[in-house]
KEMI-539581 format. One record per residue (C-alpha): residue number from 1; residue in one letter; x, y, z. Coordinates in nm, 4 decimals. Last residue first. Layout:
<gumars>
<gumar><nr>NUM</nr><rest>a</rest><c1>X</c1><c2>Y</c2><c3>Z</c3></gumar>
...
</gumars>
This chain:
<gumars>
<gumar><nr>75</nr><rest>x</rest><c1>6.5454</c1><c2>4.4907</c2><c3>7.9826</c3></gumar>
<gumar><nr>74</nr><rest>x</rest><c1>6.5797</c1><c2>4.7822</c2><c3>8.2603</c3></gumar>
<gumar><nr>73</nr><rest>x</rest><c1>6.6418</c1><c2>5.1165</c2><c3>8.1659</c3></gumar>
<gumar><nr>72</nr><rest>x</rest><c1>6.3485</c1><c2>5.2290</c2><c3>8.3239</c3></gumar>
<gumar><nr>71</nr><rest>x</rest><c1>6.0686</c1><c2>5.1657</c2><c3>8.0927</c3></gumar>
<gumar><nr>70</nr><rest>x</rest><c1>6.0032</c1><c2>4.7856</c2><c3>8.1078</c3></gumar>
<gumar><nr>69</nr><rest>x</rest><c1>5.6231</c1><c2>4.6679</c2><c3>7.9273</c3></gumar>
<gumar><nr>68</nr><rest>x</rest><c1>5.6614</c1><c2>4.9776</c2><c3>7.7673</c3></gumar>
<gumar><nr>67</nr><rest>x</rest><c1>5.6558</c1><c2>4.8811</c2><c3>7.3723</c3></gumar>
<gumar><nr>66</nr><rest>x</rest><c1>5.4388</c1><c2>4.5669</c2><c3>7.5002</c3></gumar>
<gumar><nr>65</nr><rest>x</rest><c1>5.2398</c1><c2>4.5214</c2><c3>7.1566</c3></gumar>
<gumar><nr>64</nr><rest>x</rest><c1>4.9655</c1><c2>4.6890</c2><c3>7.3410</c3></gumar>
<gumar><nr>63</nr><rest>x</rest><c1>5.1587</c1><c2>5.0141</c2><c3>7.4534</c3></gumar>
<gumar><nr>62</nr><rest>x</rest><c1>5.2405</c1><c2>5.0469</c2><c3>7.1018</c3></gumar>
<gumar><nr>61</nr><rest>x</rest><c1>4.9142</c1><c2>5.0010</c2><c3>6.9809</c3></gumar>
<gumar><nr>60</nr><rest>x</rest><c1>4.8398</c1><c2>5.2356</c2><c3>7.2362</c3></gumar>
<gumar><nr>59</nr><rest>x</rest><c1>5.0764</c1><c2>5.4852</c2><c3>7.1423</c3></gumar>
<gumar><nr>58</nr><rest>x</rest><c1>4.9514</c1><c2>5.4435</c2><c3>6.7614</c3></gumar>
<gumar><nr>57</nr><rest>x</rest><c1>4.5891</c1><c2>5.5030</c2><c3>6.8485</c3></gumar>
<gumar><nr>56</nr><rest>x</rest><c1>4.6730</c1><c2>5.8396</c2><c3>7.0538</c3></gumar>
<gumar><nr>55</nr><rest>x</rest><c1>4.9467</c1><c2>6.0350</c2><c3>6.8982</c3></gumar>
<gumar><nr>54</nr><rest>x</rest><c1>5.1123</c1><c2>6.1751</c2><c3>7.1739</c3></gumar>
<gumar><nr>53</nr><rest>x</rest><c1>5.2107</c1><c2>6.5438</c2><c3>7.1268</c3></gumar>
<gumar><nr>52</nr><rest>x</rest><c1>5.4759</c1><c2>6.6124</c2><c3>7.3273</c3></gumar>
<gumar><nr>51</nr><rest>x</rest><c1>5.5053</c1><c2>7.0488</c2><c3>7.3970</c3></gumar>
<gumar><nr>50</nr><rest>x</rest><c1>5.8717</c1><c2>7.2100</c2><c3>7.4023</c3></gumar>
<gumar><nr>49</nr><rest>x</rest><c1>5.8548</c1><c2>7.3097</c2><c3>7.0405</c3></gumar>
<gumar><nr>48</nr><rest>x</rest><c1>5.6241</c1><c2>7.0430</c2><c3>6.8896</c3></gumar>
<gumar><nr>47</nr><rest>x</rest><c1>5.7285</c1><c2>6.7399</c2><c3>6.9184</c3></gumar>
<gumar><nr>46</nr><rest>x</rest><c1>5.5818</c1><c2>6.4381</c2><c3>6.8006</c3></gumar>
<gumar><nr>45</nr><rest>x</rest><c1>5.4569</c1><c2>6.0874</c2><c3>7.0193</c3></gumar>
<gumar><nr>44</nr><rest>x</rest><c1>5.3485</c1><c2>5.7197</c2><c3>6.8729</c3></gumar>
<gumar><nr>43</nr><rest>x</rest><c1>5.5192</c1><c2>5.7394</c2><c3>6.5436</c3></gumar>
<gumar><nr>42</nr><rest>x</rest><c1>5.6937</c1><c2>5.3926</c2><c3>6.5936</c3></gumar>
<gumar><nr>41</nr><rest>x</rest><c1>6.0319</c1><c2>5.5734</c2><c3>6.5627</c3></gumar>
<gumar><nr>40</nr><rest>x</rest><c1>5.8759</c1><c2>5.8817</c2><c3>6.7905</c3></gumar>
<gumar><nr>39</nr><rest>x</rest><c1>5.7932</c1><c2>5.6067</c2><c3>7.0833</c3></gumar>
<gumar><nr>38</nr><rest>x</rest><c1>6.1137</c1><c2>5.4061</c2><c3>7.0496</c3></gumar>
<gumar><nr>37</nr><rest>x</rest><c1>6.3360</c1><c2>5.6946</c2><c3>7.1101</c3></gumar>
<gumar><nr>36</nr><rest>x</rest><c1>6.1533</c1><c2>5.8840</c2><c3>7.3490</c3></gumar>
<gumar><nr>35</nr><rest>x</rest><c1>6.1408</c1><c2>5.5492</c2><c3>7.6062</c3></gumar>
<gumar><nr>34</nr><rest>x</rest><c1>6.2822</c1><c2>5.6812</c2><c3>7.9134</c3></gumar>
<gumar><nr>33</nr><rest>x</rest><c1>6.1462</c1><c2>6.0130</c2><c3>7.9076</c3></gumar>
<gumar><nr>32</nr><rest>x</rest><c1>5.8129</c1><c2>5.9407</c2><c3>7.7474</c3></gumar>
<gumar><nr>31</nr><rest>x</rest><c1>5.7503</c1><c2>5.6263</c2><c3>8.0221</c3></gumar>
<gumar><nr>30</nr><rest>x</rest><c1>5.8199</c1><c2>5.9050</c2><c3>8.2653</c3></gumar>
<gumar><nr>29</nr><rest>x</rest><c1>5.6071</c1><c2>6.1534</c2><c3>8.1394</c3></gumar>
<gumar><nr>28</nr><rest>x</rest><c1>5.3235</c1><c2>5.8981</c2><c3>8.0643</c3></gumar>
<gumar><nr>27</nr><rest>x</rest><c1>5.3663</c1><c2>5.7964</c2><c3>8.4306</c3></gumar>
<gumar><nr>26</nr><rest>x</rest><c1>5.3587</c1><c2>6.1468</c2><c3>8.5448</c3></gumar>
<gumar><nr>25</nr><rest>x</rest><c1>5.0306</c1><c2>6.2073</c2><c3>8.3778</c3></gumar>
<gumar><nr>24</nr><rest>x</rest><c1>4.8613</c1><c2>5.9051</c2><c3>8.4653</c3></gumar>
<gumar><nr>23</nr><rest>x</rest><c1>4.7644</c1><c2>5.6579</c2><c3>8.2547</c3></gumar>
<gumar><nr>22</nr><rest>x</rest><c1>4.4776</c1><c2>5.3717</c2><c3>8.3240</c3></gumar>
<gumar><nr>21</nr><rest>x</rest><c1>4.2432</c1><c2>5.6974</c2><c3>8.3078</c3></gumar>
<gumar><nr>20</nr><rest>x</rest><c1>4.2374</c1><c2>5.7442</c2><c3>7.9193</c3></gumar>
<gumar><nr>19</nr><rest>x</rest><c1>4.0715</c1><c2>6.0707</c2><c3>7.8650</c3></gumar>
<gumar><nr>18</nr><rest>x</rest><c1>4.2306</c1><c2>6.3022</c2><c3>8.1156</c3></gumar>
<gumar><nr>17</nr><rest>x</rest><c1>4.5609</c1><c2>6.1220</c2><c3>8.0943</c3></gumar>
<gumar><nr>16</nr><rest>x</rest><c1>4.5779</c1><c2>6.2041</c2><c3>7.7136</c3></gumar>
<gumar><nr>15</nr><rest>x</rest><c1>4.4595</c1><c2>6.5484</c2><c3>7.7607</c3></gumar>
<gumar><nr>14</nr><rest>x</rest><c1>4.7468</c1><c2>6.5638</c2><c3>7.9685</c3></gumar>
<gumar><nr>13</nr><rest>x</rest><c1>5.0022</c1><c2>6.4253</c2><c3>7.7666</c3></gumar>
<gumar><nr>12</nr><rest>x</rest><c1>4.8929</c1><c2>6.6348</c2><c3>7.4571</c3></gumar>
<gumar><nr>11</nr><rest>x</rest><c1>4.6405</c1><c2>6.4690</c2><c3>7.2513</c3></gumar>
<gumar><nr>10</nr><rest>x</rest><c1>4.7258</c1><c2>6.4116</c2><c3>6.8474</c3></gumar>
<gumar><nr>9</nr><rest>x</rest><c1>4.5026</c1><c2>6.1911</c2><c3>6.6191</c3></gumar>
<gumar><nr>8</nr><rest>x</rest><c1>4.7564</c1><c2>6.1767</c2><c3>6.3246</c3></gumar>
<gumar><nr>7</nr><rest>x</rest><c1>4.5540</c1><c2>6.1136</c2><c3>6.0019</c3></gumar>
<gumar><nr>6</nr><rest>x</rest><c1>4.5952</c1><c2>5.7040</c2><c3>5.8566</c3></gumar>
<gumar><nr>5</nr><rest>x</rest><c1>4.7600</c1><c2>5.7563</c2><c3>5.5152</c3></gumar>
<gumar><nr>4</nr><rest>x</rest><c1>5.0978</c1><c2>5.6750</c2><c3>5.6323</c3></gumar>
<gumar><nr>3</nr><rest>x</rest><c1>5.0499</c1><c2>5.3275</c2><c3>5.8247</c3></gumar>
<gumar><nr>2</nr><rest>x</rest><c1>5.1979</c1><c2>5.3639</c2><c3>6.1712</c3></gumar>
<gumar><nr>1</nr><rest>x</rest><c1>5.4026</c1><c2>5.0853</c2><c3>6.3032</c3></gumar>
</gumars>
């Protein structure tokens, strides 16, 4: 999803939430939880230690596309 030479712009989940109000923090925790796979395949969130680093314009491409359009478990 990502295209290689594009620069990572990384925000952690709060700065995130802070800048994008549609998100909350929990919510991006809890899409993050369920969805960890998908999201670090598509290059949309990194880890760093303990810290998730959401990388902003490919998480909302892949929010866009409809990459959480179910989070919990449910198809």
């Amino acid at each position: 999803m990502q295209n290689a030479t594009e620069t990572p712009e990384y925000k952690t989940v709060v700065q995130f939430a802070e800048k994008h109000d549609a998100f909350s923090v929990g919510g991006l925790r809890s899409a993050i939880f369920w969805k960890r796979a998908e999201l670090e395949q598509a290059g949309a969130i990194a880890q760093m230690g303990r810290r998730v680093l959401i990388n902003e314009p490919v998480f909302l491409q892949f929010v866009a596309s409809g990459g959480l359009k179910s989070v919990r478990g449910s198809k």
